[in-house]
C-alpha positions in Angstrom: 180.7 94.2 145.4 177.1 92.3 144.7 176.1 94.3 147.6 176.9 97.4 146.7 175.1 97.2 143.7 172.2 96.1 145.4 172.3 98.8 147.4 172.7 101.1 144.3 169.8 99.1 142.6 167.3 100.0 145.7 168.0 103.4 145.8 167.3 103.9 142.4 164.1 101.9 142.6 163.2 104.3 145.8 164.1 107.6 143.6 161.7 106.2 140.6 159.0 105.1 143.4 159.4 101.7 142.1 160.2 100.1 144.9 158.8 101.1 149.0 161.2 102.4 151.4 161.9 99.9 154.1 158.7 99.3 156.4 156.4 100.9 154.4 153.2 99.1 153.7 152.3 98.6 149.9 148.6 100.2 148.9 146.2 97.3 147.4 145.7 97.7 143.3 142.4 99.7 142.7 140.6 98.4 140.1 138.7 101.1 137.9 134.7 100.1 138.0 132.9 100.1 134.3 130.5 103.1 133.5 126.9 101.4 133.4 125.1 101.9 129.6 122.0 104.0 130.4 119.0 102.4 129.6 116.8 104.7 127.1 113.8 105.9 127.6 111.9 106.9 124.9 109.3 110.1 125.8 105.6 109.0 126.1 104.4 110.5 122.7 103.2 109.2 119.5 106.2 109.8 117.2 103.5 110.1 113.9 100.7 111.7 113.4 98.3 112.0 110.2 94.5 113.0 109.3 92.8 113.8 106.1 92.7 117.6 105.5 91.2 117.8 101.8 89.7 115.7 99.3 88.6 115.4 95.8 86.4 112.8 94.2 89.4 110.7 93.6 92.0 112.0 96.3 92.4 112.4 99.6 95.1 114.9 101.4 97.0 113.4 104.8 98.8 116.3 106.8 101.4 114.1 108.9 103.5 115.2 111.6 106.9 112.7 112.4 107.6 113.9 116.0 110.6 111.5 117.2 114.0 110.4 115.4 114.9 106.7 115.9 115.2 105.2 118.0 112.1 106.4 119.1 110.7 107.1 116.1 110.9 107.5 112.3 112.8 109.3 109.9 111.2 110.7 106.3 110.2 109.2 104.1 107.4 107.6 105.3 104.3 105.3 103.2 100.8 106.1 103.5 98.9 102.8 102.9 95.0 103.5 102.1 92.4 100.5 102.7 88.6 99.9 102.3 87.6 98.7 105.4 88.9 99.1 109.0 89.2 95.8 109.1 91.7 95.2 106.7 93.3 98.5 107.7 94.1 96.6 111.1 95.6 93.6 109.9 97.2 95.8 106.5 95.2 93.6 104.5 94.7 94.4 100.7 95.9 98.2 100.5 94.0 99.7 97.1 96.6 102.7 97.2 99.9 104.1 98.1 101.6 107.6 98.1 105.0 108.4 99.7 106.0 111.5 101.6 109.0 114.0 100.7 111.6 114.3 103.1 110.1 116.8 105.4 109.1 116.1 109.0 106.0 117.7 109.0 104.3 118.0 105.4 101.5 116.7 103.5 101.0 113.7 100.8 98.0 113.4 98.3 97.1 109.9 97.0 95.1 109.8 94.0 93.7 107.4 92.0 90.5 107.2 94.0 87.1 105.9 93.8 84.6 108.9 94.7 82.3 109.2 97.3 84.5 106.1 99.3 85.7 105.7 102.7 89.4 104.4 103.6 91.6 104.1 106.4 95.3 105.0 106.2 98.2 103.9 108.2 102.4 104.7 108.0 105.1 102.3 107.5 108.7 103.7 107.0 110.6 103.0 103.4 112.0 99.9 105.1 108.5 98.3 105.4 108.5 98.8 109.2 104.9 99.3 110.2 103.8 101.9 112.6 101.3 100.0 114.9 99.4 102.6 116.5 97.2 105.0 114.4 94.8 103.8 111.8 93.4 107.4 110.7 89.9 107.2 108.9 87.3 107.0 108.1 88.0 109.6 105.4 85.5 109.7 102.3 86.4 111.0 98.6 83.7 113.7 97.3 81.0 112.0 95.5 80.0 113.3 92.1 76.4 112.1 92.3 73.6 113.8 93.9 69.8 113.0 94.8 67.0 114.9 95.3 63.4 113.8 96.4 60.2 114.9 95.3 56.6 114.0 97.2 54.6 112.8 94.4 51.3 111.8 96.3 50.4 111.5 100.0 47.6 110.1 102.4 46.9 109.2 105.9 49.1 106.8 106.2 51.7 107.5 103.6 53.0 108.5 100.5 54.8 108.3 97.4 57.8 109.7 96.6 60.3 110.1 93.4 64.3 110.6 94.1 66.4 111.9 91.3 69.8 110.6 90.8 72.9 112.9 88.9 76.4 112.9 87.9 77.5 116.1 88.6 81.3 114.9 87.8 83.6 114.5 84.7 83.8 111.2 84.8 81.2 108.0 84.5 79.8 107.1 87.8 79.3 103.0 88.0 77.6 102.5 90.9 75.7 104.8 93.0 74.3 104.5 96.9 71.2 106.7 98.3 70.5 107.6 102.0 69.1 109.7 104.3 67.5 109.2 107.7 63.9 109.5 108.6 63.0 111.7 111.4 59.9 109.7 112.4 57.7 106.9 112.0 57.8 106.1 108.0 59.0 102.9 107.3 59.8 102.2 103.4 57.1 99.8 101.8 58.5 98.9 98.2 61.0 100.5 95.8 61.3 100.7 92.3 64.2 101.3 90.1 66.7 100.3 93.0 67.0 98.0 96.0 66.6 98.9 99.1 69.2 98.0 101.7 68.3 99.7 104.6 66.7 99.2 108.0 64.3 100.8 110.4 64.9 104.5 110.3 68.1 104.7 108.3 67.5 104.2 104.9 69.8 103.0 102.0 69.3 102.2 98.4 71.3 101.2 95.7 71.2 101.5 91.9 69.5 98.5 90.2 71.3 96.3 87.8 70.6 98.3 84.6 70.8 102.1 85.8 73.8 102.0 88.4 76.2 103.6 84.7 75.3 107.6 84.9 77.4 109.2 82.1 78.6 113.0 83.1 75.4 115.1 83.5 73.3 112.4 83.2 70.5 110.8 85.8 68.2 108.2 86.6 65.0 107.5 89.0 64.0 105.6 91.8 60.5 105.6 93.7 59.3 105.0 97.5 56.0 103.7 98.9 56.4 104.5 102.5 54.1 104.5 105.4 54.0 107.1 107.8 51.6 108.6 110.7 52.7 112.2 108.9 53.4 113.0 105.7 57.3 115.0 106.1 58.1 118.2 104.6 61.0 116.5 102.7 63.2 114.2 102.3 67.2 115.5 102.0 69.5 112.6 101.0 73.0 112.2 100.0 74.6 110.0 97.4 78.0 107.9 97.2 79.1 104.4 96.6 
């Protein structure tokens, strides 16, 4: 009887392929291999871009461009981060103004609040504080709402006299302003009056003294030159800022 039913019990194993005929040989267990993770690659382009495409006497326009999605780049909203010197745009030291973007890609942001006739830097960090750490765009200067003009007062062989007229064209009270220009040959400033000079050899700078640098809108002061020179120039054409 047992061995009936053990004969029953192979066949059934045989039908259901549970079990090998007699003298077949039994196939190892194949074991399925894993599917490696790919590693990404990120493309070899900056995923921001930004540069200053207007300005006022106290803002400055950045058109910005954010090319890549993480993880290879940044989503919208991003931070634009302005600074005073390049230095302290490299290190994000003391940022004197902040704007944020909307939520478009590829748009524009204006950051107001600006001193005129300045340079900054700017640089992007994401709403989470992470820091892009490749451009630092700049420098970009705000319009400056003073302006200079020179006048030849007296000449020689050797040099001359000049006065330079300084004007707040703006709205707004200018404190502080900055003259300079760039001599195209030999004359070398002597002395000034009504400023101090801060320039050297043929790029010359000077700044308001301590008691006219405060121009109310429309108004103006003076400074004067005794420079030395082999030629007498036909003018002087200078630009004002801060």
């Amino acid at each position: 009887m047992f061995r009936t039913l053990g004969a029953a019990l192979t066949a059934a194993l045989t039908l259901t392929g549970l079990a090998a005929p007699p003298g077949a040989v039994r196939s190892p267990a194949v074991t399925a291999t894993p599917t490696p993770t790919p590693t990404l690659v990120c493309p070899p382009a900056l995923p921001v871009s930004g540069q200053v495409t207007a300005a006022t006497p106290t803002s400055l326009t950045v058109t910005y461009s954010m090319l890549l999605s993480p993880p290879c780049g940044y989503d919208p909203p991003m931070v634009v981060s302005l600074f005073t010197s390049r230095e302290d745009a490299a290190g994000w030291g003391d940022p004197v103004a902040e704007a944020v973007t909307g939520p478009e890609r590829f748009g524009t942001v204006t950051i107001d609040g600006l001193t005129p006739g300045t340079a900054y830097w700017f640089r992007f960090s994401d709403a989470h504080g992470s820091r892009y750490p490749y451009l630092i765009g700049g420098p970009a200067r705000t319009l400056s709402t003073c302006a200079a003009t020179t006048t030849i007062d007296s000449s020689w062989p050797g040099g001359f006299v000049a006065t330079v007229t300084v004007r707040n064209e703006g709205t707004e009270p200018v404190a502080g302003w900055l003259v300079s220009w760039r001599w195209s040959g030999d004359e070398r400033v002597q002395s000034v009056w009504g400023g101090v000079a801060e320039g050297a050899g043929p790029d010359v700078a000077v700044r308001n003294a301590s008691w006219n640098g405060t121009l109310a809108p429309g108004g103006s002061t003076t400074f004067g030159l005794l420079v030395a020179a082999g030629e007498t120039p036909g003018g002087i054409t200078p630009s004002c800022g801060r």
